[in-house]
Short mmCIF file of the C-alpha atoms (twelve columns), coordinates in Angstrom:
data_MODEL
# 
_entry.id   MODEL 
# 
loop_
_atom_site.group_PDB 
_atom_site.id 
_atom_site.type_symbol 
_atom_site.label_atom_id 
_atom_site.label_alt_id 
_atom_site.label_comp_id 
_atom_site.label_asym_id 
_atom_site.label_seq_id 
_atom_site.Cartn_x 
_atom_site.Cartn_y 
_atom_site.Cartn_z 
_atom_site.pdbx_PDB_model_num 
ATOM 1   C CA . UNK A 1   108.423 99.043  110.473 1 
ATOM 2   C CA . UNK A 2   104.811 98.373  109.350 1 
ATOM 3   C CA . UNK A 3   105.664 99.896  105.773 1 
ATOM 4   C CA . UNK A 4   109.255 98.033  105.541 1 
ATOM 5   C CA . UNK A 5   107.078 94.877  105.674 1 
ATOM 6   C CA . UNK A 6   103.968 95.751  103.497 1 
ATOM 7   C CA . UNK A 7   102.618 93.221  101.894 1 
ATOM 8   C CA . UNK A 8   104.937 90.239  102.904 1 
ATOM 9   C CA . UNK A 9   105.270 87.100  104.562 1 
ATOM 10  C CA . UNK A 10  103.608 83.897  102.916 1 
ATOM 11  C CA . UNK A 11  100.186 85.985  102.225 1 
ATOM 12  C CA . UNK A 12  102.474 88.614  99.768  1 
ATOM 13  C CA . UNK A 13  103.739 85.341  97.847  1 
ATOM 14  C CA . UNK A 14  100.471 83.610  97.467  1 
ATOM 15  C CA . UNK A 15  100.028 85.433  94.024  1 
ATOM 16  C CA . UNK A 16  103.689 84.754  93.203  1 
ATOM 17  C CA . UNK A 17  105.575 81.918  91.385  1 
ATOM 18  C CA . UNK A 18  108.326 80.209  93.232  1 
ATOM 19  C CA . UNK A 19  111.463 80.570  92.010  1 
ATOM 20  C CA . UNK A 20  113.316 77.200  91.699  1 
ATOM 21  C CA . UNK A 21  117.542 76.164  91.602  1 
ATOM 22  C CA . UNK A 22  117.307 72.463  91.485  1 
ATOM 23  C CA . UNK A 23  115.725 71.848  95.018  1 
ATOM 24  C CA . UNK A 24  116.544 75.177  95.852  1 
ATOM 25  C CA . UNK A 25  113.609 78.056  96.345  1 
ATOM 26  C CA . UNK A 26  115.745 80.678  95.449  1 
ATOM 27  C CA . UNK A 27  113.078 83.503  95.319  1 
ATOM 28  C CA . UNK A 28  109.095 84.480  94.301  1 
ATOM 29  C CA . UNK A 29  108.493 85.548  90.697  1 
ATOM 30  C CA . UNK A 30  105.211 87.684  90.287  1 
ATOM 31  C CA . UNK A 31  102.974 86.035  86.949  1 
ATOM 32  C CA . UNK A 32  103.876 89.545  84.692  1 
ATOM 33  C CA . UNK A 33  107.707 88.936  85.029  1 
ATOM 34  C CA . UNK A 34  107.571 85.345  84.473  1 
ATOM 35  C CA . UNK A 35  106.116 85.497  80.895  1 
ATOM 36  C CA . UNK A 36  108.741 87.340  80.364  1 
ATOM 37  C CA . UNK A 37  111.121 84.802  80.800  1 
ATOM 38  C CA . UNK A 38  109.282 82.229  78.649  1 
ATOM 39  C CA . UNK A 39  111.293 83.096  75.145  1 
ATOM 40  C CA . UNK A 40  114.515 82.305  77.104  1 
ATOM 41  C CA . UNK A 41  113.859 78.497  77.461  1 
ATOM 42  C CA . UNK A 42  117.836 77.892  77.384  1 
ATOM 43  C CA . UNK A 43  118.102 79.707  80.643  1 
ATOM 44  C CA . UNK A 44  114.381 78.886  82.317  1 
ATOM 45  C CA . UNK A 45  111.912 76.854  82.561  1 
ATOM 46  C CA . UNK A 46  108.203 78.462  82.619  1 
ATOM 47  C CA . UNK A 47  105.302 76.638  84.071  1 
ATOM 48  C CA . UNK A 48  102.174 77.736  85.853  1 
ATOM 49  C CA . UNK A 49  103.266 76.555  89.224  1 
ATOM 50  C CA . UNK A 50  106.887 77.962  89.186  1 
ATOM 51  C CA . UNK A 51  109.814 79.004  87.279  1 
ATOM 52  C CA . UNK A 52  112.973 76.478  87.224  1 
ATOM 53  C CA . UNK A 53  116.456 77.721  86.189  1 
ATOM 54  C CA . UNK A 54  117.213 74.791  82.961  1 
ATOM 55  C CA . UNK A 55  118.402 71.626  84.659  1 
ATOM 56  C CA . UNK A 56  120.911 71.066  81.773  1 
ATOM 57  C CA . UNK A 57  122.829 74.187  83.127  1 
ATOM 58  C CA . UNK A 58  124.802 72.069  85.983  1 
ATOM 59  C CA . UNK A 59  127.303 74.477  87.554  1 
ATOM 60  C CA . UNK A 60  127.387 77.628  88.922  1 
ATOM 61  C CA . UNK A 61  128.992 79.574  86.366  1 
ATOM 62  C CA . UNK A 62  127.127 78.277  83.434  1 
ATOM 63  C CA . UNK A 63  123.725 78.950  85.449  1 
ATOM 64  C CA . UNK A 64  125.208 82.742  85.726  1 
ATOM 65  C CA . UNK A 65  125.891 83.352  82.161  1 
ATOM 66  C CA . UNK A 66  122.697 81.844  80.631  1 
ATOM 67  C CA . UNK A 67  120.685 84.111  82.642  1 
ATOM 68  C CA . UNK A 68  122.825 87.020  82.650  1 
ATOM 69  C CA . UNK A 69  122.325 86.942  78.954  1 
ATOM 70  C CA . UNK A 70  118.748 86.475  79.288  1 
ATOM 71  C CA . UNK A 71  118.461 89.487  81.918  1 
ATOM 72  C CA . UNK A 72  120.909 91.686  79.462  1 
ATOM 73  C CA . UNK A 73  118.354 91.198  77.082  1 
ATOM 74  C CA . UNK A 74  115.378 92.007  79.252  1 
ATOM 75  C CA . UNK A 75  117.304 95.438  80.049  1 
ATOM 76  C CA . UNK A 76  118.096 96.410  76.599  1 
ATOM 77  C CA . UNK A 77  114.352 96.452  76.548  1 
ATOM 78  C CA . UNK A 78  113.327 98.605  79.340  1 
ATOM 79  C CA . UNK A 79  112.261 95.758  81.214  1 
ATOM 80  C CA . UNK A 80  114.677 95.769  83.911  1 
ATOM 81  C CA . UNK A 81  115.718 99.536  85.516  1 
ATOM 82  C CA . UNK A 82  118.535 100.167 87.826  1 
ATOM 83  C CA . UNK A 83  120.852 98.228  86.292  1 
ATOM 84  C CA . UNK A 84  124.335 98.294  88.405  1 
ATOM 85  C CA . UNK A 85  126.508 95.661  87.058  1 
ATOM 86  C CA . UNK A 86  126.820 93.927  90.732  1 
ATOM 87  C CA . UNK A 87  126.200 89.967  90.956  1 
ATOM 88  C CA . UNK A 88  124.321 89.162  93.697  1 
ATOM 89  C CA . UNK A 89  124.096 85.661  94.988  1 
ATOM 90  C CA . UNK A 90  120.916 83.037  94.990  1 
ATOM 91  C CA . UNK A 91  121.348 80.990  98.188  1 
ATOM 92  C CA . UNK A 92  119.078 79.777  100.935 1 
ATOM 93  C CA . UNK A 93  121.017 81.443  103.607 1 
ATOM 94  C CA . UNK A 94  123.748 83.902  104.173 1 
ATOM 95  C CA . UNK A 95  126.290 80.914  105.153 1 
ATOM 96  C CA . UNK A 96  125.870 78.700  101.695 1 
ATOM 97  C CA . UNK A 97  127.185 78.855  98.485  1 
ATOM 98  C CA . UNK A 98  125.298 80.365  95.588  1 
ATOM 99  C CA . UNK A 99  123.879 77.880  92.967  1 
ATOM 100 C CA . UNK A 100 123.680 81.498  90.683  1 
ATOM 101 C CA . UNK A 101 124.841 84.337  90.656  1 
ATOM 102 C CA . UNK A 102 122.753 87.239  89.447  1 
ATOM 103 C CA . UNK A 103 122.324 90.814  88.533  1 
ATOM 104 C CA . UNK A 104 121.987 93.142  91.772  1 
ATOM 105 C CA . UNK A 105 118.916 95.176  89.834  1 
ATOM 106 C CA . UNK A 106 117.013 92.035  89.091  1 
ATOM 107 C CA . UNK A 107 117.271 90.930  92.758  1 
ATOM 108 C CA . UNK A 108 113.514 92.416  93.367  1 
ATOM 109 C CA . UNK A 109 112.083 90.340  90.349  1 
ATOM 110 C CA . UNK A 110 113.425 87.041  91.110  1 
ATOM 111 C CA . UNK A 111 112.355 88.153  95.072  1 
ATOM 112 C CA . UNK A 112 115.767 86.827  95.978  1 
ATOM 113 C CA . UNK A 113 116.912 87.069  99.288  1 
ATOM 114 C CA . UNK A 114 119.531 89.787  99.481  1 
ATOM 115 C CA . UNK A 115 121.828 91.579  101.883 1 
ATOM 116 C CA . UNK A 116 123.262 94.645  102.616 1 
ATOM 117 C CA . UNK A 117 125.762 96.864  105.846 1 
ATOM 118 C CA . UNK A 118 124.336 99.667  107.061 1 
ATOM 119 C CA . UNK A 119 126.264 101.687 109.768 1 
ATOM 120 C CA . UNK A 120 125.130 104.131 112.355 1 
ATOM 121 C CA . UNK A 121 128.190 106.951 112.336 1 
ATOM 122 C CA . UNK A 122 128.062 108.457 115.445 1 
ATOM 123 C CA . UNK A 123 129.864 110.861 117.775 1 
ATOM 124 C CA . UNK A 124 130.437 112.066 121.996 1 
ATOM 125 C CA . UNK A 125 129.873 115.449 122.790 1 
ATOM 126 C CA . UNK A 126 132.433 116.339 124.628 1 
ATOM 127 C CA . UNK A 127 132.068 116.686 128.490 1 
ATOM 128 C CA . UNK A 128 128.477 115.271 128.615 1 
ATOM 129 C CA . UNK A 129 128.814 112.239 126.376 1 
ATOM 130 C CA . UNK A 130 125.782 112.879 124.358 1 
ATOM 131 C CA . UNK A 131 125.514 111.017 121.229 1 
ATOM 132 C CA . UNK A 132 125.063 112.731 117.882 1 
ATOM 133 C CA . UNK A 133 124.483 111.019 114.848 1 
ATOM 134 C CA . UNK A 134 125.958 111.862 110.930 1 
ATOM 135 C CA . UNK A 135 123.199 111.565 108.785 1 
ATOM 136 C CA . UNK A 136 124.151 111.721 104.808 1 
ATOM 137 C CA . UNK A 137 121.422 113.156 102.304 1 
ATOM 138 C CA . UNK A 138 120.909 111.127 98.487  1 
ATOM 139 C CA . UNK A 139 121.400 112.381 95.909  1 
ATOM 140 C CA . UNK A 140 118.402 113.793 93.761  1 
ATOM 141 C CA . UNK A 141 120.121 111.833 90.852  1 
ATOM 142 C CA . UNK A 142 119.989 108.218 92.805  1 
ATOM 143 C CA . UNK A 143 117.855 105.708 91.358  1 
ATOM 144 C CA . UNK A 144 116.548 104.784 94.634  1 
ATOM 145 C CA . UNK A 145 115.211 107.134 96.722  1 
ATOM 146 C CA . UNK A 146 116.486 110.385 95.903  1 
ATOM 147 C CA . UNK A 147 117.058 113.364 98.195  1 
ATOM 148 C CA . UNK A 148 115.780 110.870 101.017 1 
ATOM 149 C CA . UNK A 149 118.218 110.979 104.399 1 
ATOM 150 C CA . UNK A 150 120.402 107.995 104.622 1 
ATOM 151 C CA . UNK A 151 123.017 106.672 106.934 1 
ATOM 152 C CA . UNK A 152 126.323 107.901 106.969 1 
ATOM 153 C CA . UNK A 153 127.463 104.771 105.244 1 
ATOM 154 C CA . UNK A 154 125.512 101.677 103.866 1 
ATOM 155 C CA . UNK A 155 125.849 99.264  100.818 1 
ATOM 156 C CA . UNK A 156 124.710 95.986  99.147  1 
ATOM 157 C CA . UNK A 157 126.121 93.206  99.866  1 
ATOM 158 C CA . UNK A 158 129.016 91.933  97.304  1 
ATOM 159 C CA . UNK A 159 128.769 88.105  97.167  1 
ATOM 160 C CA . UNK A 160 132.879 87.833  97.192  1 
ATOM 161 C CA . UNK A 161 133.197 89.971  100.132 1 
ATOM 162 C CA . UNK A 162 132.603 89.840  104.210 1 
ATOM 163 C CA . UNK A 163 130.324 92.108  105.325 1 
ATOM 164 C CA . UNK A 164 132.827 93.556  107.518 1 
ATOM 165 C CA . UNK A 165 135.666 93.917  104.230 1 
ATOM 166 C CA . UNK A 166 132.128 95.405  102.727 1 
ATOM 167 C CA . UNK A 167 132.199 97.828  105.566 1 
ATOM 168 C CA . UNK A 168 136.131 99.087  104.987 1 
ATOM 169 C CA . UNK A 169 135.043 99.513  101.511 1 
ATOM 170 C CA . UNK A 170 131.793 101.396 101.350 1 
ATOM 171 C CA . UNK A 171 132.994 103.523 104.532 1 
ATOM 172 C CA . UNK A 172 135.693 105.153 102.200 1 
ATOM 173 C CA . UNK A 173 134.203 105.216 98.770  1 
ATOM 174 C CA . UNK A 174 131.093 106.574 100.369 1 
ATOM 175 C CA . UNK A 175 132.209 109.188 103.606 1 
ATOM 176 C CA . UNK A 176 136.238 109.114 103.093 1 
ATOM 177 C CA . UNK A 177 135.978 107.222 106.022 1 
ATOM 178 C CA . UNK A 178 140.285 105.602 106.410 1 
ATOM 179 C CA . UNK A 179 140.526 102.044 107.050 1 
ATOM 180 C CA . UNK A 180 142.388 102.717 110.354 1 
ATOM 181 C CA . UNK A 181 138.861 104.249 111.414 1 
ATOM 182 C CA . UNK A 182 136.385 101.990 109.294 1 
ATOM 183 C CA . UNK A 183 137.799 99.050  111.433 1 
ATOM 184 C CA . UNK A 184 136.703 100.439 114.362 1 
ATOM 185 C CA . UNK A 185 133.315 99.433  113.384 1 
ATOM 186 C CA . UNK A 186 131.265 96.800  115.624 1 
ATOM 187 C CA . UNK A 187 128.496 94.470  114.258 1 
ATOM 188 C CA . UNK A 188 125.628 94.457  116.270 1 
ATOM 189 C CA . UNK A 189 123.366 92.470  114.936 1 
ATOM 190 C CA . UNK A 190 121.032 93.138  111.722 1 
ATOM 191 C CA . UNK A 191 117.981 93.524  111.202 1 
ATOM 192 C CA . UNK A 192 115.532 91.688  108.148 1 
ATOM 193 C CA . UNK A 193 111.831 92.695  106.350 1 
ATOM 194 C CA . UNK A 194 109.701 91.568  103.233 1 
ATOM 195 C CA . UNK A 195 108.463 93.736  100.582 1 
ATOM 196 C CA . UNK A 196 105.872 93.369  97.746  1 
ATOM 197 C CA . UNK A 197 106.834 96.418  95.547  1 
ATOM 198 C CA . UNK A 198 104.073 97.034  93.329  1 
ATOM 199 C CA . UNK A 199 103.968 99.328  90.152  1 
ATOM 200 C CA . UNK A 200 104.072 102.558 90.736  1 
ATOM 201 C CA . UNK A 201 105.561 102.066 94.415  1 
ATOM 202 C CA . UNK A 202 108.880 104.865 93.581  1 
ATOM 203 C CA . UNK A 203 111.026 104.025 96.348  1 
ATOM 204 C CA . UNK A 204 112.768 101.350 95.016  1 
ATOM 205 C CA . UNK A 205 113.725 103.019 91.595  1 
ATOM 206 C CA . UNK A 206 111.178 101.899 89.035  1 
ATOM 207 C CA . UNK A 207 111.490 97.849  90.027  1 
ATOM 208 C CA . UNK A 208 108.734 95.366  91.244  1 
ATOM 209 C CA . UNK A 209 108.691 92.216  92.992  1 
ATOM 210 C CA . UNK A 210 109.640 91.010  96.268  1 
ATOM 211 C CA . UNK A 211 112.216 93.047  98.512  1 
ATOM 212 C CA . UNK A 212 113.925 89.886  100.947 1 
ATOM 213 C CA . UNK A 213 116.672 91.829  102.369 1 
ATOM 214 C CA . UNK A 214 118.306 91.050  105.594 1 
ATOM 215 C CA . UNK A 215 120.648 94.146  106.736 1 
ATOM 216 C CA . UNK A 216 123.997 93.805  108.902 1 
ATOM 217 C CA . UNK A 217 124.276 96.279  111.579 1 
ATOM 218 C CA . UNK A 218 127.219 97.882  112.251 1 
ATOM 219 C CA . UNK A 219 128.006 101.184 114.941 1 
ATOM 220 C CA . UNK A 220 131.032 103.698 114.512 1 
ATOM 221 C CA . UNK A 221 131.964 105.962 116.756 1 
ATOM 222 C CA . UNK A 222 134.102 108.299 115.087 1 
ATOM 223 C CA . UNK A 223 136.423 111.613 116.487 1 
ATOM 224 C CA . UNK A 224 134.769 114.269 117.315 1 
ATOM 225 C CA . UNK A 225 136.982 116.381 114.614 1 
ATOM 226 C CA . UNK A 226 135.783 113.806 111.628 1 
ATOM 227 C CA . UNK A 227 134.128 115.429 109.020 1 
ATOM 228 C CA . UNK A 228 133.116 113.037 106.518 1 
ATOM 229 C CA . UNK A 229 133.948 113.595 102.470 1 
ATOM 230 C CA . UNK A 230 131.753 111.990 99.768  1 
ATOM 231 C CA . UNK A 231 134.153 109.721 97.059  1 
ATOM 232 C CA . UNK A 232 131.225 108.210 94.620  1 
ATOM 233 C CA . UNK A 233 129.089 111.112 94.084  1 
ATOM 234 C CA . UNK A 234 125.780 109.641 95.681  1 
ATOM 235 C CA . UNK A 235 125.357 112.391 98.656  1 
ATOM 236 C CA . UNK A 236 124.632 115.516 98.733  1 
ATOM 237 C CA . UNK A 237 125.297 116.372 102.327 1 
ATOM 238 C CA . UNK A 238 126.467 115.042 105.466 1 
ATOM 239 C CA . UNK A 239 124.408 116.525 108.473 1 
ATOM 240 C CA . UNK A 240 125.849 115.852 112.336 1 
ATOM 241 C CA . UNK A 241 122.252 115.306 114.034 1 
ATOM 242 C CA . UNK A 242 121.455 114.482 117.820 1 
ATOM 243 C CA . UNK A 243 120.246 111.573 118.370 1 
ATOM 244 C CA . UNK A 244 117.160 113.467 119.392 1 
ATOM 245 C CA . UNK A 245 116.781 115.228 116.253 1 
ATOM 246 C CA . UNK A 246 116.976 111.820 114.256 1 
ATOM 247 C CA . UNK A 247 114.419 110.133 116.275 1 
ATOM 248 C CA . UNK A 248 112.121 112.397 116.128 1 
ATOM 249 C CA . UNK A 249 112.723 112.588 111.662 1 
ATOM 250 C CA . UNK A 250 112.118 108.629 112.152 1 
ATOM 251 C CA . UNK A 251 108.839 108.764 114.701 1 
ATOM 252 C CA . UNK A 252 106.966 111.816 113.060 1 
ATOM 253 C CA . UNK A 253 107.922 111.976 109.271 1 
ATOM 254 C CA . UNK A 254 109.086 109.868 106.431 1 
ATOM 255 C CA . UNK A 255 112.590 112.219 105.422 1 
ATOM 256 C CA . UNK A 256 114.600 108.345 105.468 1 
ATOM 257 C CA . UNK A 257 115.160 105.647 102.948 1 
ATOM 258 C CA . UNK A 258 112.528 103.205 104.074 1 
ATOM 259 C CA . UNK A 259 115.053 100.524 105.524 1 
ATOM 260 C CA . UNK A 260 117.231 102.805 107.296 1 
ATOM 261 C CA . UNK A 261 114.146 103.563 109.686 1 
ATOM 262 C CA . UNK A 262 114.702 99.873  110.947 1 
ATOM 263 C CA . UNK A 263 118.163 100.434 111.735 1 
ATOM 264 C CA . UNK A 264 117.896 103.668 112.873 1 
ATOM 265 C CA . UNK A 265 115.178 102.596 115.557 1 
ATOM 266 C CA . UNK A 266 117.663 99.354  116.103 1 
ATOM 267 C CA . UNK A 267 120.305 101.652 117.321 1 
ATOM 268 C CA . UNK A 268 117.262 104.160 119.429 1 
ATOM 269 C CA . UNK A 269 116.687 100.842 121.101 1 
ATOM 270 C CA . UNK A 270 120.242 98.917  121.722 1 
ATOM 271 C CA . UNK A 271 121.784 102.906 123.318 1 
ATOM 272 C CA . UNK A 272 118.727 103.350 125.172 1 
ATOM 273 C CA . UNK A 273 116.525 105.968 123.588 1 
ATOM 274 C CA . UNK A 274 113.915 104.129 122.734 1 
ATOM 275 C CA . UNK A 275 112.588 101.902 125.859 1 
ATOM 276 C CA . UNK A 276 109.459 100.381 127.316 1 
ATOM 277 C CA . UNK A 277 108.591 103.039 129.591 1 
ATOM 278 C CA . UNK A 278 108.281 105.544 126.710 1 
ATOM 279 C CA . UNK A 279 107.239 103.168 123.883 1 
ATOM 280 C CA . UNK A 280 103.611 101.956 123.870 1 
ATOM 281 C CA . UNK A 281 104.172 98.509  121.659 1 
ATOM 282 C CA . UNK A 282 108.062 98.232  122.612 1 
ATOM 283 C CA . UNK A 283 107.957 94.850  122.246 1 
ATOM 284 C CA . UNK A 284 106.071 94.605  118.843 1 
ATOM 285 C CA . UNK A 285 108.233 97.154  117.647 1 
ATOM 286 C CA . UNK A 286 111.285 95.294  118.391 1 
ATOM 287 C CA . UNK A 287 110.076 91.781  117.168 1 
ATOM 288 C CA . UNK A 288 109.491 93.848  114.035 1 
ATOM 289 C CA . UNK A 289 112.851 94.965  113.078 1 
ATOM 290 C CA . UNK A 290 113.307 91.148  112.394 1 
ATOM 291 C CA . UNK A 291 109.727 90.054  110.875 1 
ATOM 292 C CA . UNK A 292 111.708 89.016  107.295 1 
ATOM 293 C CA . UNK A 293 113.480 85.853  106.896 1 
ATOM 294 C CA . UNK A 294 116.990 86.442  108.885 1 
ATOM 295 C CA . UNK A 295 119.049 84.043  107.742 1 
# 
């Protein structure tokens, strides 16, 4: 939880630029990036206090073209990794609509708030009810994170989908998962951190900047005769885990994405696993699943 919010919070942006749509603070631009963006004065505006998208771009759509083109340009150049074609949108708060839309790889960058599902598959043993968990493994080709343990199904956040139609999606492009079943899934909350990623810092596939990512929860208990088939070619594996076997891979090592540790320990403390009897610091713990901006 500690590591999911390293560097963050209002002392990880005092070295950053604020990122400005109109009145909107759209995001935190570190001082590097930001000279970058000086040539492209028909897209940005560049000053030492912040960056401003060009007030003479007034709607939506011609905000998202004058910067795509600028970003596209930035890419060709090596500047900008990770590139996944995916428009992300730059809003105050999951419930507005975007003033921009923008390139999922340059979210970081821009430190724009972004959002994602993540859903903990699980199953019933039968005759004691014991829970057991699928876990999915990267694959070593992934940008991000590579070979690390994942859930059984997760995903950014499209900004012309719910996260729930999200959910029916990403369940069968990612764990063959049919609608009839995906639906069965339940939000239960979500969980939020803040990231400085700093050169170097591999786990989020060669980008820097500020990670602002709030995470939708979802649980899916699934038959105990699913076996779960990959459709995009990002795992490697699917693993059926109990619960035990995952908490302990979350508590004592560092086999999982980064973010999926706060879920993960969000779903050890909603089914009762994880309590204050057997966690020193329960309550610090669980104020920390949510120490990023959830809104």
């Amino acid at each position: 939880v500690a590591t999911c919010n390293k560097n963050g919070g209002p002392s990880g942006r005092a070295n950053l630029l604020p990122f400005r749509v109109g009145d909107l603070v759209g995001g935190y631009i570190g001082r590097d990036f930001a000279r970058k963006l000086e040539p492209f004065d028909d897209a940005f505006v560049v000053s030492a206090t912040d960056v401003r998208v060009s007030s003479g771009l007034r709607t939506v759509g011609e905000r998202t073209k004058a910067v795509g083109r600028a970003l596209e340009q930035l890419r060709d150049r090596g500047e900008i990794s990770g590139w996944r074609d995916e428009l992300y949108p730059v809003k105050a708060s999951f419930g507005e609509d975007p003033c921009l839309l923008i390139e999922r790889a340059a979210a970081p960058y821009f430190g724009l708030k972004a959002y994602g599902v993540h859903i903990c598959a699980y199953v019933r043993e039968e005759g004691s009810g014991k829970e057991k968990m699928w876990v999915a493994r990267r694959s070593r080709t992934k940008q991000t994170s590579p070979g690390k343990l994942d859930h059984l199904v997760a995903g950014g956040q499209p900004y012309d989908l719910t996260p729930f139609a999200n959910v029916v999606k990403e369940c069968q492009e990612e764990a063959g998962i049919p609608e009839e079943l995906a639906a069965r899934a339940k939000a239960v909350g979500a969980v939020s951190y803040e990231y400085l990623v700093e050169e170097g810092d591999a786990a989020w596939g060669g980008a820097t900047g500020l990670k602002r990512d709030v995470l939708f929860c979802y649980d899916l208990e699934l038959p105990a005769d699913f076996t779960p088939v990959n459709n995009d070619g990002e795992v490697e594996e699917f693993m059926l885990w109990p619960v035990s076997r995952v908490a302990e891979a979350v508590l004592t090592t560092d086999e999982f994405k980064m973010n999926c540790n706060l879920v993960l320990i969000d779903f050890l403390v909603r089914h009762g696993h994880i309590t204050p009897e057997n966690c020193e610091g329960y309550l610090s713990l669980v104020a920390g699943l949510r120490a990023g901006e959830c809104s």
